[in-house]
DSSP file (Angstrom, degrees, kcal/mol; ACC not computed):
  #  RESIDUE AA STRUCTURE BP1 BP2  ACC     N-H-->O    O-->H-N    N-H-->O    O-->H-N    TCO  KAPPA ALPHA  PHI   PSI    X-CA   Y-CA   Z-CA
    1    1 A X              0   0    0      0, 0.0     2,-0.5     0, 0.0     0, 0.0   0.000 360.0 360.0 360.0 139.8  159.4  -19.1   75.3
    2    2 A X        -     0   0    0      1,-0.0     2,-0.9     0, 0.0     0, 0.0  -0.552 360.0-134.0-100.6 124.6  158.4  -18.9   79.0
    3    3 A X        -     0   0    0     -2,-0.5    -1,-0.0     1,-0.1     0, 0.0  -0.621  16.1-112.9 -65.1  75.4  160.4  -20.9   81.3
    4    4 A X        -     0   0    0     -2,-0.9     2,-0.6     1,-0.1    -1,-0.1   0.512  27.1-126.0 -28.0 154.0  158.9  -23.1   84.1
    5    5 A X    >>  -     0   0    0      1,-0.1     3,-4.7     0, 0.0     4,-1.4  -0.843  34.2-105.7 -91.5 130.5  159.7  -22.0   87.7
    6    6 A X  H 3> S+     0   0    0     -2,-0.6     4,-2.3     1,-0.3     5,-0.2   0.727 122.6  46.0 -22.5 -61.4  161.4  -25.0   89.7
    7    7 A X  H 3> S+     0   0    0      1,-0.2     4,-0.6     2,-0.2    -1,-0.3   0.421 108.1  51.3 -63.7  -0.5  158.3  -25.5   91.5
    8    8 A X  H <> S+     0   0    0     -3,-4.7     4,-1.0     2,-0.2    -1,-0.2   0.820 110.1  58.0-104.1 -47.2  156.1  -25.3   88.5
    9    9 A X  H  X S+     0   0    0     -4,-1.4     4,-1.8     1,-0.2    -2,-0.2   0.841 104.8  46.7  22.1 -94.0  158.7  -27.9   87.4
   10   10 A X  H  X S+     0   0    0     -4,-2.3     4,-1.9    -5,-0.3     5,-0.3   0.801 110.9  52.6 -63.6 -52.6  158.0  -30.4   90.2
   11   11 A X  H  X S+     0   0    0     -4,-0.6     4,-1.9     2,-0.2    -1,-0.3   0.730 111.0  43.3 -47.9 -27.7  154.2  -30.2   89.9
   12   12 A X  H  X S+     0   0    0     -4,-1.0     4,-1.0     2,-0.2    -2,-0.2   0.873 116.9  52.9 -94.8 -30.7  154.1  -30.9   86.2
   13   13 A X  H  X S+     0   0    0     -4,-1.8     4,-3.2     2,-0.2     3,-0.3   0.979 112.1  40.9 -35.3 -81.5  156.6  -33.5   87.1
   14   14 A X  H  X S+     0   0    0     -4,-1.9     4,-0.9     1,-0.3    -2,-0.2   0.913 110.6  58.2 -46.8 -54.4  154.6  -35.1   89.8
   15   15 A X  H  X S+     0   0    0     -4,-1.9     4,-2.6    -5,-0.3    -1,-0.3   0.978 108.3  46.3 -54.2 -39.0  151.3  -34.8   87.7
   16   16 A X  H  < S+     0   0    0     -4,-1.0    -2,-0.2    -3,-0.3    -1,-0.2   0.988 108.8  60.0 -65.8 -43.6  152.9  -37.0   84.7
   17   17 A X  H  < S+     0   0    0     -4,-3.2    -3,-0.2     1,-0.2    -2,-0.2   0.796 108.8  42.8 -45.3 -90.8  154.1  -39.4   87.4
   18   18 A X  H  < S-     0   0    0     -4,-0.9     2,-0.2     1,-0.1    -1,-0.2   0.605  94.6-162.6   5.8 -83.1  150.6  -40.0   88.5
   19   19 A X     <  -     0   0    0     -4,-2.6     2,-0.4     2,-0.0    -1,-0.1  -0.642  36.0 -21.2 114.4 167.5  148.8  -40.4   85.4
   20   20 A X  S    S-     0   0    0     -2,-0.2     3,-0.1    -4,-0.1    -4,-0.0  -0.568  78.0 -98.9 -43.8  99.6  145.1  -40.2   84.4
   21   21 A X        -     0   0    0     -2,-0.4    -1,-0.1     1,-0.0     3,-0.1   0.236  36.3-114.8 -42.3 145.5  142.9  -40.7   86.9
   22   22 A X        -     0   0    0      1,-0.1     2,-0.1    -3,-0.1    -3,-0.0  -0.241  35.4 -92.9 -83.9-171.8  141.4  -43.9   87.4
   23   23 A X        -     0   0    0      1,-0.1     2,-0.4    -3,-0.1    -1,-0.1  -0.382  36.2-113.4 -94.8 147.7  137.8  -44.5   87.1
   24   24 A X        -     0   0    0      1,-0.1    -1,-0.1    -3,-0.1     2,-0.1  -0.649  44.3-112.9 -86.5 135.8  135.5  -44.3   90.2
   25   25 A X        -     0   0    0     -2,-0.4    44,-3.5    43,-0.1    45,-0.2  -0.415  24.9-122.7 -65.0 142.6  134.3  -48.2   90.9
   26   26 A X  B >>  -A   68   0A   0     42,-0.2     4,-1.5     1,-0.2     3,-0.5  -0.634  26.5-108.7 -98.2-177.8  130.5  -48.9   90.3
   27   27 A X  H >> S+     0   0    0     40,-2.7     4,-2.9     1,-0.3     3,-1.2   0.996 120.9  51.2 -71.2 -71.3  128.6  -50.4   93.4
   28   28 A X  H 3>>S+     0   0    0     37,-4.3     4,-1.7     2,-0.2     5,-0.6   0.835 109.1  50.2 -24.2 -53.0  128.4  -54.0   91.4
   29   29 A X  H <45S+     0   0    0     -3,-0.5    -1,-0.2     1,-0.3    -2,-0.2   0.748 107.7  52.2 -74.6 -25.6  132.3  -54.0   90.8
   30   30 A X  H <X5S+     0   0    0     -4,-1.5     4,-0.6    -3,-1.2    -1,-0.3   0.833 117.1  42.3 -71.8 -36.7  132.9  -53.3   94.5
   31   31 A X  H  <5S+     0   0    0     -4,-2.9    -2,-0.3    -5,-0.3    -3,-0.2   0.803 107.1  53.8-100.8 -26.2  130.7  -56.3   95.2
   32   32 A X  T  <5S+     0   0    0     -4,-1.7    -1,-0.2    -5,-0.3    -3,-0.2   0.581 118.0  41.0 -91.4 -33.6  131.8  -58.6   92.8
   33   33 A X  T  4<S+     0   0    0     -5,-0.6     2,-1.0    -4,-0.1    -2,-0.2   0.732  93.8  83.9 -96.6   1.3  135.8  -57.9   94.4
   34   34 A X  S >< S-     0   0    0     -4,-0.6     3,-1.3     1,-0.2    22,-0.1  -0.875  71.2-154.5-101.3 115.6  135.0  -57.8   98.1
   35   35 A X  T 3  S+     0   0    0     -2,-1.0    -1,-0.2     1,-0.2    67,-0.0   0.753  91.7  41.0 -50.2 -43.4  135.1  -61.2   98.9
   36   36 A X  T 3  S-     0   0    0      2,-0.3    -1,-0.2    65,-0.2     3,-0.1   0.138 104.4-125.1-105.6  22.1  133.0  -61.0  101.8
   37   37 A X  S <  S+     0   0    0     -3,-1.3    19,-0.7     1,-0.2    20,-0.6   0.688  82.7  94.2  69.9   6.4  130.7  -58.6  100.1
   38   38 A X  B     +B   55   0B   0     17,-0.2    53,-0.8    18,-0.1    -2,-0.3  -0.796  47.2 179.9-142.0 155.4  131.3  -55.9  103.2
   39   39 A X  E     -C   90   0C   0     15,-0.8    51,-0.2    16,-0.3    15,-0.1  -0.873  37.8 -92.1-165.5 168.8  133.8  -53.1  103.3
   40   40 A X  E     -C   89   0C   0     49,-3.8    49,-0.9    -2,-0.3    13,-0.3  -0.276  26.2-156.0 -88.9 179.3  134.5  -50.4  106.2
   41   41 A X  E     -C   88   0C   0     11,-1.5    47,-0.3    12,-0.2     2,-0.2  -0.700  17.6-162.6-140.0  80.0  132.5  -47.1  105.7
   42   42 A X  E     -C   87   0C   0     45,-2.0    45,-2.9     9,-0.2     9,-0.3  -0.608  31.1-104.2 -76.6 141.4  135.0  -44.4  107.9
   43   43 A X  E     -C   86   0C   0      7,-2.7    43,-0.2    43,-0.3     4,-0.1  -0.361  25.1-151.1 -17.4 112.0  133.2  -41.1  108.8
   44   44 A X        +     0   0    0     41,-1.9    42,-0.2    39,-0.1    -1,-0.1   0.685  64.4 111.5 -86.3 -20.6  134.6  -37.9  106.2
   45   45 A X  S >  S-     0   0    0     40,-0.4     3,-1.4     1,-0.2     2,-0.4  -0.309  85.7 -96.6 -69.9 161.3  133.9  -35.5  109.0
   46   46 A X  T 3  S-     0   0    0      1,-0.3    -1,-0.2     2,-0.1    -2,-0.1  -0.376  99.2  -4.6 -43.5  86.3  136.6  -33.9  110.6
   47   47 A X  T 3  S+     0   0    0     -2,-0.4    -1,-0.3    -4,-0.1    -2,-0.1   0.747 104.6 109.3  88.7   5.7  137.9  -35.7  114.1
   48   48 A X    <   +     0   0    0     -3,-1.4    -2,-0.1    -5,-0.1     2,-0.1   0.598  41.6 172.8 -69.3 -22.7  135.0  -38.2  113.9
   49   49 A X        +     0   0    0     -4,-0.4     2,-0.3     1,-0.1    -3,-0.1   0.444   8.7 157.8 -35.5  53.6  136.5  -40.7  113.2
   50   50 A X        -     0   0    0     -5,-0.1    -7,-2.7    -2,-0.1     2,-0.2  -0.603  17.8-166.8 -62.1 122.8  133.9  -43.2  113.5
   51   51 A X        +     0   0    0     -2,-0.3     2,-0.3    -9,-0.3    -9,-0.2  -0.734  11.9 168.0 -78.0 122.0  134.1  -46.4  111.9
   52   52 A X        -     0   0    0     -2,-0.2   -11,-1.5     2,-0.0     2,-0.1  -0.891  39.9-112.3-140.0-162.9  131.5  -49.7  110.9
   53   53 A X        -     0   0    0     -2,-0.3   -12,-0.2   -13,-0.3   -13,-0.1   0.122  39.3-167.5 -94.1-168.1  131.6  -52.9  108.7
   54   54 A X        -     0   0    0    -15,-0.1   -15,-0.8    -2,-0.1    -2,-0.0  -0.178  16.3-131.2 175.0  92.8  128.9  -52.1  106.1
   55   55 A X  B     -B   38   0B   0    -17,-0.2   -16,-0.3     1,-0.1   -17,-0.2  -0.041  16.1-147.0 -60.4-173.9  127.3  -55.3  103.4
   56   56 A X  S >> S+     0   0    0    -19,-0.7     3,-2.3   -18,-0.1     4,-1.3   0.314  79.3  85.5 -25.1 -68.2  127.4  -53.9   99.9
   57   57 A X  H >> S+     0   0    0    -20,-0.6     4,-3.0     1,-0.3     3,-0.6   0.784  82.3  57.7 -39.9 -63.4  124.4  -55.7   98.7
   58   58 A X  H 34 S+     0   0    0      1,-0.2    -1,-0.3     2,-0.2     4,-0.0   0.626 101.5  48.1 175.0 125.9  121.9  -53.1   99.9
   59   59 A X  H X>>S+     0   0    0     -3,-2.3     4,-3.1     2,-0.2     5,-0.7   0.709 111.3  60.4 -95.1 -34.8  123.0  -50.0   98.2
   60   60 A X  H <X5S+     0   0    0     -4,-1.3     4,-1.3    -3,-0.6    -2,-0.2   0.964 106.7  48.2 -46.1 -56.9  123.1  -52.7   94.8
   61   61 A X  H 3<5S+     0   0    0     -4,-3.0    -1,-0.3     1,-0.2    -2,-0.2   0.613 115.3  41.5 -85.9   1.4  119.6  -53.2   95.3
   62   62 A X  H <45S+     0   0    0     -3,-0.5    -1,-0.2     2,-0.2    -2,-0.2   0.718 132.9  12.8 -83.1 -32.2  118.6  -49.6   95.6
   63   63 A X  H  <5S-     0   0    0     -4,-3.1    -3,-0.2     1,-0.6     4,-0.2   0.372 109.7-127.1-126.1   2.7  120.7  -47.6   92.8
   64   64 A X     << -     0   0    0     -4,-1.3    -1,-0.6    -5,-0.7    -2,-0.2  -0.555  29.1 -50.4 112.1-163.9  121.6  -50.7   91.1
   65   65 A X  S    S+     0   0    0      1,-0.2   -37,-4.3    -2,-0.2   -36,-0.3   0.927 128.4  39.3 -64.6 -52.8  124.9  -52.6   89.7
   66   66 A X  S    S+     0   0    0    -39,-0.2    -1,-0.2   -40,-0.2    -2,-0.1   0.412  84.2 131.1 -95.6   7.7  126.5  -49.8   87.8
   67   67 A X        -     0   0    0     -4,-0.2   -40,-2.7   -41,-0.1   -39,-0.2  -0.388  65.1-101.8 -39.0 133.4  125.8  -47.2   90.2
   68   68 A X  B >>  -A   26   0A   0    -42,-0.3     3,-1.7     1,-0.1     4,-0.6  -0.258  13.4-138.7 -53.1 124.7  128.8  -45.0   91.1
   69   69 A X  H >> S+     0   0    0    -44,-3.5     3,-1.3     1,-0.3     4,-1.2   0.849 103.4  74.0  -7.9 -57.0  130.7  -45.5   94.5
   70   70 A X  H 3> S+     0   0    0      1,-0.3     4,-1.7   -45,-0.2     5,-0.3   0.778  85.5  61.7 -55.7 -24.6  130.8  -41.9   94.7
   71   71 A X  H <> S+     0   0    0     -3,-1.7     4,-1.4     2,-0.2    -1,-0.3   0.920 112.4  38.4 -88.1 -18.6  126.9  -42.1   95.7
   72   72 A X  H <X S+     0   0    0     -3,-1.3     4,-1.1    -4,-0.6    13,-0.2   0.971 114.6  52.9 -51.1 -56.7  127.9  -44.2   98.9
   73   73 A X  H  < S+     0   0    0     -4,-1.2    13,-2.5     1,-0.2    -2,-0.2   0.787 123.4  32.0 -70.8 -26.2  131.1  -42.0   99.6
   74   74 A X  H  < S+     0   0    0     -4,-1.7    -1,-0.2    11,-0.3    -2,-0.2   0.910 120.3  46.2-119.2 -46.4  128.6  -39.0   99.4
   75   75 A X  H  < S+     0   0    0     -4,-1.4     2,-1.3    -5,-0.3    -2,-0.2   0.170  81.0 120.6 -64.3  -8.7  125.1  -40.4  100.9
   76   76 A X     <  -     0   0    0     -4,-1.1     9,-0.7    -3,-0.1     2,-0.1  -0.622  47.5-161.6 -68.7  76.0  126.7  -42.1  103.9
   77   77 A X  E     -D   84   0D   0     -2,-1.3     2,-0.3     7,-0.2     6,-0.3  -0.367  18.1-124.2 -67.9 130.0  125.4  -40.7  107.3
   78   78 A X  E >>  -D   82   0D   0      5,-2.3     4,-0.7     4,-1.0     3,-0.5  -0.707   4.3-146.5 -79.1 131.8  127.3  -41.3  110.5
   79   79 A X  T 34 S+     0   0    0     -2,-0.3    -1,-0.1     1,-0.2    -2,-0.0   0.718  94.0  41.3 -72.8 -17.9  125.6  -42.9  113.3
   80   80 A X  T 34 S+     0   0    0      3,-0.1    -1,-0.2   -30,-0.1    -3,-0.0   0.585 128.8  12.8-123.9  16.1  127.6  -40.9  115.8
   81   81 A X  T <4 S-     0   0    0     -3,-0.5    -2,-0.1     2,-0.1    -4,-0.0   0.372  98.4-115.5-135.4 -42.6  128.1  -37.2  114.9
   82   82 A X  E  <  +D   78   0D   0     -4,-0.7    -4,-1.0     1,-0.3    -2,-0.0  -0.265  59.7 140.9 137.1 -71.4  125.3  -37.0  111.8
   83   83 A X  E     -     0   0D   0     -6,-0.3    -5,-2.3     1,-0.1     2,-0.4   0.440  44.3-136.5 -56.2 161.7  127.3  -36.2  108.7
   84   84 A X  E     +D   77   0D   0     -7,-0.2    -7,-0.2   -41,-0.1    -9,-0.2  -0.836  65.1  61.0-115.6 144.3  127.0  -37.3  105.4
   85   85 A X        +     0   0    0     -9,-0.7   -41,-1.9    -2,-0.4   -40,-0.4   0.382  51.3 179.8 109.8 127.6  130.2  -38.4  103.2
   86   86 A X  E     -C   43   0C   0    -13,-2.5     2,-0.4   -43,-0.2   -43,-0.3  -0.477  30.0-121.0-117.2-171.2  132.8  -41.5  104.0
   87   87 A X  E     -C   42   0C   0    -45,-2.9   -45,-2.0    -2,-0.1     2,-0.2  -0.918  30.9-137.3-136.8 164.6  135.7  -43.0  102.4
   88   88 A X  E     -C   41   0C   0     -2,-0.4     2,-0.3   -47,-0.3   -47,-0.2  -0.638  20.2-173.5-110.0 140.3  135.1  -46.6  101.7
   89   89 A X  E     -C   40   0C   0    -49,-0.9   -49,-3.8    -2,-0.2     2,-0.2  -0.883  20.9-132.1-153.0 140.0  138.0  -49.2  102.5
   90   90 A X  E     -C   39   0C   0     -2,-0.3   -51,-0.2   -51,-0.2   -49,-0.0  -0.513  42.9 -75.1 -93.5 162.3  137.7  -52.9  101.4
   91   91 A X        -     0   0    0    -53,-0.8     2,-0.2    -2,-0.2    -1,-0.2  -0.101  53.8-125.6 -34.7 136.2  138.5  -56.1  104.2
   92   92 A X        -     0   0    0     -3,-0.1     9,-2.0     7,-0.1     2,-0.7  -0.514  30.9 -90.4 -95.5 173.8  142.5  -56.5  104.8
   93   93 A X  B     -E  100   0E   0      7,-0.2     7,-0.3    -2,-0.2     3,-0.1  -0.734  44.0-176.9 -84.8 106.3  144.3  -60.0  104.2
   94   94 A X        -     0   0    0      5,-2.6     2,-0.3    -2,-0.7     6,-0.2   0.964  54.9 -72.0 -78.8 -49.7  144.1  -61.6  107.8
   95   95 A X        -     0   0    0      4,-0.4    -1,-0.2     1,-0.1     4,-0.2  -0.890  49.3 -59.9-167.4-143.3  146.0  -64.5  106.7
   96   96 A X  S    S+     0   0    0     -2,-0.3    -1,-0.1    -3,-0.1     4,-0.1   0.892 129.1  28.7 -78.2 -62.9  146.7  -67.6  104.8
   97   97 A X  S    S+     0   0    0     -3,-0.1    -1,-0.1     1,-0.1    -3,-0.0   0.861 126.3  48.1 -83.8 -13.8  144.0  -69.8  106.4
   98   98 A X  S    S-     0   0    0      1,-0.1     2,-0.4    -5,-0.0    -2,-0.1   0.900  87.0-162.0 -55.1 -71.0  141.5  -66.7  107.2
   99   99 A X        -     0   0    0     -4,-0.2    -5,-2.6     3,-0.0    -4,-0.4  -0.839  57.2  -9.2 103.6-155.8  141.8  -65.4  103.9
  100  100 A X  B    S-E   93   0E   0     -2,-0.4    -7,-0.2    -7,-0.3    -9,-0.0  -0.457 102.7 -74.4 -75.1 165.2  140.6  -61.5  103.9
  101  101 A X        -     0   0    0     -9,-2.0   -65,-0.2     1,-0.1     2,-0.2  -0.397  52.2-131.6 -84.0 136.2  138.7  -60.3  107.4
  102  102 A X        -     0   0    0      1,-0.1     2,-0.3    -3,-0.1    -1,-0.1  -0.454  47.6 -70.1 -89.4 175.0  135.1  -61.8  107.6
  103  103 A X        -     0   0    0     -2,-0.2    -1,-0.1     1,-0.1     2,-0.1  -0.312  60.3-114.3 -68.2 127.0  132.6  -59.4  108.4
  104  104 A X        -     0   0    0     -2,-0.3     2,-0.5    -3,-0.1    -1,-0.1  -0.132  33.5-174.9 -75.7 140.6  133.0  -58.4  112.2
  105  105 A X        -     0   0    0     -2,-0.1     2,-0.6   -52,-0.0    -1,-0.0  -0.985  32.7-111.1-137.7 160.4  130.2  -59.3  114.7
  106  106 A X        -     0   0    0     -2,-0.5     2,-0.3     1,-0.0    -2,-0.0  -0.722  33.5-153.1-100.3 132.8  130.1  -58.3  118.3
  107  107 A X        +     0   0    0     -2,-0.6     2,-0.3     3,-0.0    -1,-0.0  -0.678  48.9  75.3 -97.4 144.5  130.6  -61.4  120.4
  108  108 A X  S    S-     0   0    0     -2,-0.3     2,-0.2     0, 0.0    -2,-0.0  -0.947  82.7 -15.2 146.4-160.1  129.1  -61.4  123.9
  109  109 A X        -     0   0    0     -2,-0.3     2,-0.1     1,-0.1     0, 0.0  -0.390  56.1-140.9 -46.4 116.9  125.7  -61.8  125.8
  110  110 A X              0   0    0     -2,-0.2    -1,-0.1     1,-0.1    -3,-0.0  -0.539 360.0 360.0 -78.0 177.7  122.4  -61.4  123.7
  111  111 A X              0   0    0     -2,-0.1    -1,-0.1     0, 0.0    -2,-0.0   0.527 360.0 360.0-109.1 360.0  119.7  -59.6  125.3
């Protein structure tokens, strides 16, 4: 019987820590947990690292409820370099009387 190498060890280790992966969220389940129905959409490319707000609602009404996440994270064009593919981050906890971050608008002059 073949012996692990310490490092083969520590990997097989680390993988049990983990676990199974978990299941990718569908577009509905993201919308039914974001309070304000909006999440960030960051830029995947490399050194972009462009940022917006983003509604949820709709990408629902185009591939549906149970549509995958993954077809946002992957279908997501950046307005300022081009590229397609994000990572997704829901609203943080602002505080007790915010509650989670409402959806940002740019305050100033209209034209």
């Amino acid at each position: 019987m073949r012996r692990d190498t310490p490092r083969e060890g520590l990997q097989r280790f680390r993988a049990a820590l983990r676990g199974p992966p978990s299941p990718v969220p569908t577009l509905g389940s993201m919308q039914r947990s974001t309070p304000g129905k909006w999440l960030w959409v960051y830029c995947a490319a490399y050194g972009c690292l462009h940022h917006s707000p983003m509604a949820i609602a709709p990408f629902v009404i185009r591939w549906g409820p149970d549509a995958s996440s993954d077809m946002l994270r992957w279908a997501a064009p950046c307005s300022k370099c081009g590229a397609k593919g994000a990572t997704l981050m829901l609203p943080s906890w602002v505080s007790t009387t915010v509650g989670f971050a409402p959806f940002p608008v740019k305050s100033g002059p209209r034209p």
